[in-house]
C-alpha positions in Angstrom: 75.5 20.9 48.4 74.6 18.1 50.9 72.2 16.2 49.4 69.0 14.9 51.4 67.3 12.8 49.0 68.1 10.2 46.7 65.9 11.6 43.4 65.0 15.5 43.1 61.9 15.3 41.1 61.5 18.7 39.3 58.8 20.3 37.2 57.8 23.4 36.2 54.3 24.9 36.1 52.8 27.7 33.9 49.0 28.0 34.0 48.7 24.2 34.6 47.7 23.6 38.1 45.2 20.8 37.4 47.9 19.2 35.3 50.8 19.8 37.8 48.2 18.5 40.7 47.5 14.9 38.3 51.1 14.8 38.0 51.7 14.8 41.8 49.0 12.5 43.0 50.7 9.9 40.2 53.8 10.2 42.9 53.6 7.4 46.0 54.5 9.3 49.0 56.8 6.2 50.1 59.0 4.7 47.8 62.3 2.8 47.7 63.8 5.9 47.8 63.8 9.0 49.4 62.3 11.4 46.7 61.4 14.9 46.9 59.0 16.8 44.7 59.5 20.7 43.7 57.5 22.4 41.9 58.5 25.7 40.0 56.0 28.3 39.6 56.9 30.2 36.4 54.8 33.4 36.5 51.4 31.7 36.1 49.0 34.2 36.3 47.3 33.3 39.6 50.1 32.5 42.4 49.8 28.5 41.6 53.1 27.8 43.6 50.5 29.3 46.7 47.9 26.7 45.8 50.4 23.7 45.4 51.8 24.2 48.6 48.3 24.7 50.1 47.4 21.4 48.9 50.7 19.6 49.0 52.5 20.7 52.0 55.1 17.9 51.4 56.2 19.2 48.1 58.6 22.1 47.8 56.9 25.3 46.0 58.8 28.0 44.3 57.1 30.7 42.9 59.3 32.7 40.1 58.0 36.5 39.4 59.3 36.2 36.1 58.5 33.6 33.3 62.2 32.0 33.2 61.1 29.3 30.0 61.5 25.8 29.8 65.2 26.1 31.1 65.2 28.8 33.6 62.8 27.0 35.4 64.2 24.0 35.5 67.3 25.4 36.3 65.8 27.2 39.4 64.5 23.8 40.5 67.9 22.4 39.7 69.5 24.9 42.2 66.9 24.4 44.9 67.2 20.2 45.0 69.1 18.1 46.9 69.0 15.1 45.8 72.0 12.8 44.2 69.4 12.4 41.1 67.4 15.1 39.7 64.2 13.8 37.7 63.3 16.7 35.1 59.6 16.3 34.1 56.8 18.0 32.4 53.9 18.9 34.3 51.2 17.8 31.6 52.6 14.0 32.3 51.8 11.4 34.6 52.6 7.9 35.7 50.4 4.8 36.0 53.6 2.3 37.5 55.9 4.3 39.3 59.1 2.2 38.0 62.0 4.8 38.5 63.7 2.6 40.1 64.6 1.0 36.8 65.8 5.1 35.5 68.4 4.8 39.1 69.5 1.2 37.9 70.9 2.4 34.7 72.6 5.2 35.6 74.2 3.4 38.5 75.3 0.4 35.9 78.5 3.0 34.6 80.1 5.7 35.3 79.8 6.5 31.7 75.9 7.1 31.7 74.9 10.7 33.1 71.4 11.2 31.7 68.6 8.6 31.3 64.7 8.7 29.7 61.9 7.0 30.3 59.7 5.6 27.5 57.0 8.2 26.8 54.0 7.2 25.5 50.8 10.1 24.8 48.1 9.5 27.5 45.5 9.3 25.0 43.6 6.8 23.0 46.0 3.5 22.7 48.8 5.6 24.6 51.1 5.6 21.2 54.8 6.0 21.8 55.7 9.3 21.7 59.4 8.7 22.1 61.9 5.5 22.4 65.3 7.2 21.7 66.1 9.7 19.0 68.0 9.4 15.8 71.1 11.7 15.1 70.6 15.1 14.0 71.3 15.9 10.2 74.4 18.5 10.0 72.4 20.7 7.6 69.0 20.3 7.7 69.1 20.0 11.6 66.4 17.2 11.6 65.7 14.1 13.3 63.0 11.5 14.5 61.9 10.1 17.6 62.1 6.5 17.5 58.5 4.5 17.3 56.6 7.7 17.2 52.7 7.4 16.8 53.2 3.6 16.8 50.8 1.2 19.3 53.0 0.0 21.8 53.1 -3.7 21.1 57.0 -4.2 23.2 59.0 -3.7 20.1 60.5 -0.6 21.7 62.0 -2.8 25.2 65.2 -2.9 25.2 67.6 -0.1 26.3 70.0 1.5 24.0 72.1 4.6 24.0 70.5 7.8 22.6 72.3 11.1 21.5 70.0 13.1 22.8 67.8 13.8 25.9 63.7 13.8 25.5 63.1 17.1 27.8 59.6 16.2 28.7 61.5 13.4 31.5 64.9 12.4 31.7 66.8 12.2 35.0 70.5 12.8 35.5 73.5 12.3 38.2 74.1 15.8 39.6 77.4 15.7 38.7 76.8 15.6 34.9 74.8 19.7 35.7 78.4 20.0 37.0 80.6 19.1 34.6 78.3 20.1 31.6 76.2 23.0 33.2 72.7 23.5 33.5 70.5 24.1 31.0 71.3 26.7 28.1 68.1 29.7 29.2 68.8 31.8 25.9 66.7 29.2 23.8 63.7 29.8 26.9 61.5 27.5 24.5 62.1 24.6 22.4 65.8 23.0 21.6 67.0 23.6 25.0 67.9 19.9 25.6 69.1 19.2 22.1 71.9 21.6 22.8 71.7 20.6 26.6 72.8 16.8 25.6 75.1 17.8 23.3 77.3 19.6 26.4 77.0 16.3 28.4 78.3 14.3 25.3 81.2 16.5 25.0 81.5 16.2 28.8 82.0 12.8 28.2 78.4 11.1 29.2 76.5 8.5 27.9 72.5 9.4 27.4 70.5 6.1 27.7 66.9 5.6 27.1 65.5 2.9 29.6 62.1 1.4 28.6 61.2 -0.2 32.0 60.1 3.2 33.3 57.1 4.8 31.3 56.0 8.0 31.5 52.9 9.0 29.7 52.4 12.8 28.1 49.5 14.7 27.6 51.7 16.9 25.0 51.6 20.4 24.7 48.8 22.1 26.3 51.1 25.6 27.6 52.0 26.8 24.0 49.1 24.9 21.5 50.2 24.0 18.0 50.1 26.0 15.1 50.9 29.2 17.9 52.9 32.3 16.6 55.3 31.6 19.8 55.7 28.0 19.0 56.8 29.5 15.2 58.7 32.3 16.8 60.9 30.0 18.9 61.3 26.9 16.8 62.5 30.0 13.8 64.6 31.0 16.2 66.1 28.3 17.7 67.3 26.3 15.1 69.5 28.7 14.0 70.5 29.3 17.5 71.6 25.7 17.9 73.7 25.8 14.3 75.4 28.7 16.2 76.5 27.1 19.4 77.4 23.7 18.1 78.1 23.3 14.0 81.5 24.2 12.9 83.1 24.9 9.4 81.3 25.5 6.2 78.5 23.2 7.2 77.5 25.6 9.5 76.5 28.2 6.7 75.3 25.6 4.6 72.5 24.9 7.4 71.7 28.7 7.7 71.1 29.1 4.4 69.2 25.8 4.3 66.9 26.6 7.2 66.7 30.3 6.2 66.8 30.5 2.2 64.7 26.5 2.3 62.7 26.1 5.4 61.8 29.7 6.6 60.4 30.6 3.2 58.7 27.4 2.4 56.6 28.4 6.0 56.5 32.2 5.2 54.5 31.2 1.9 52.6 28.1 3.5 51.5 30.4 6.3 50.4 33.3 4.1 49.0 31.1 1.5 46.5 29.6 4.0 46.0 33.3 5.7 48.0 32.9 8.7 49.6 36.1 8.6 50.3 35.7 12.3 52.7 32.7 12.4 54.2 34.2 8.7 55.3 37.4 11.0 56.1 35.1 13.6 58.9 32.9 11.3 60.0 36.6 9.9 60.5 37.7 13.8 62.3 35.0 14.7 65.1 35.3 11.9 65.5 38.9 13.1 65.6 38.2 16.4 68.4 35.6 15.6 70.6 38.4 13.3 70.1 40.6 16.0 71.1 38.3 18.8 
């Protein structure tokens, strides 16, 4: 594809056109690069991708009939950009110093490095760190942390280090890398998506770096709320879906059981216990949904 623009800077909207609209007007229209901004409409209820273009004529609108998740709409931004970098970002996010710059620097410092994430800090209170890098994933229990979560940001998270995985609310990548590893995996639609995204660009031989000069900061999620039967459906769900595409050998059974026979129960009681039959049903659909898949 000829590409136009240095940076690609995607997001994807759902419901969230006051949130999509703060994320824009944290963009300078003229940087040191040539950017471009699309927008991906996934099915909102109103035609938002009508409205954004409306009041952004510069950025590129596309309105998708169908909800196409996290990945699918990504993906259909991915497909529309034209830039040598493509900027992934959540639409409940904004910037206060538009560093990217710094994101560009480290992937151009090796060929090795395909992806690269901002710090993320929440956008409320102190603005905590939400994320400075991720630990590895346990084999079996399929559980890791993000670095300096819920801490004050004091600079003890400034200096950039390798991470295994991607933080899907930003992280920017070379083109190539969607080439060579492929775009995102749509059958997880919510949730894990770029666990099991980062884990194809790290077989593809990448780097993923996190690169503190660049902040982003994250209202969190507003589309799905916490505590949601979908959020319990998918998360269920999911985390068997990703022991599936990557583990291999007996650990792999040993982590279904664990996250079936351990973690699934330990919710289905918590959640009836407390009288939230709905997310109990939830868990329980998304272990069928997984046999069945």
């Amino acid at each position: 594809m000829h590409q136009e623009y240095d940076i690609s800077i995607i997001t994807v909207n759902y419901n969230g056109f006051e949130d999509t609209c703060t994320l824009i007007d944290s963009i300078p229209a003229d940087d040191k690069f040539s950017v471009e901004v699309i927008v991906v409409d996934n099915a909102s209820r109103e035609d938002e991708a009508t409205l954004i273009a409306t009041r952004y004529p510069h950025v590129k609108s596309i309105r998708s009939e169908s909800n196409l998740g996290y990945a699918g709409g990504n993906n259909l931004g991915i497909q529309h950009a034209k830039g040598r970098y493509l900027f992934l970002i959540n639409n409940d996010t904004l910037f206060k110093s538009f560093d990217i710059v710094h994101l560009v620097n480290r992937l151009e410092s090796s060929p090795k490095i395909g992806v690269v994430c901002p710090k993320i800090r929440f956008a409320w209170d102190k603005c905590p760190v939400q994320f400075a890098g991720y630990t590895q994933l346990s084999r079996i229990t399929i559980r890791n942390r993000s670095i300096g979560f819920g801490e004050d940001d004091r600079g003890q998270y400034d200096t950039a280090h390798p991470t295994p995985y991607a933080h899907g609310a930003a992280m920017m990548m070379k083109r190539e890398v969607t080439e060579r590893a492929g775009l995102l995996p749509e059958c997880f639609f919510l949730y894990y998506e770029e666990i099991d995204w980062s884990m194809s660009v790290s077989r593809a031989g990448y780097e993923i770096w996190y690169e503190p000069r660049c902040t982003v900061f994250h209202k969190e999620s507003r589309s799905t709320g916490q505590d949601s039967p979908l959020k319990s459906f998918y998360i269920t769900r999911n985390r068997l879906l990703l022991v599936r595409r990557n583990a291999k050998g007996v650990g792999k059974y040993i982590s279904y059981i664990y996250l079936t026979g351990m973690v699934a129960a330990r919710d289905i009681v918590r959640y009836t216990a407390t009288g939230r039959h709905d997310l109990a049903k939830a868990t329980i659909k998304g272990i069928l949904n997984f046999l069945k898949s």
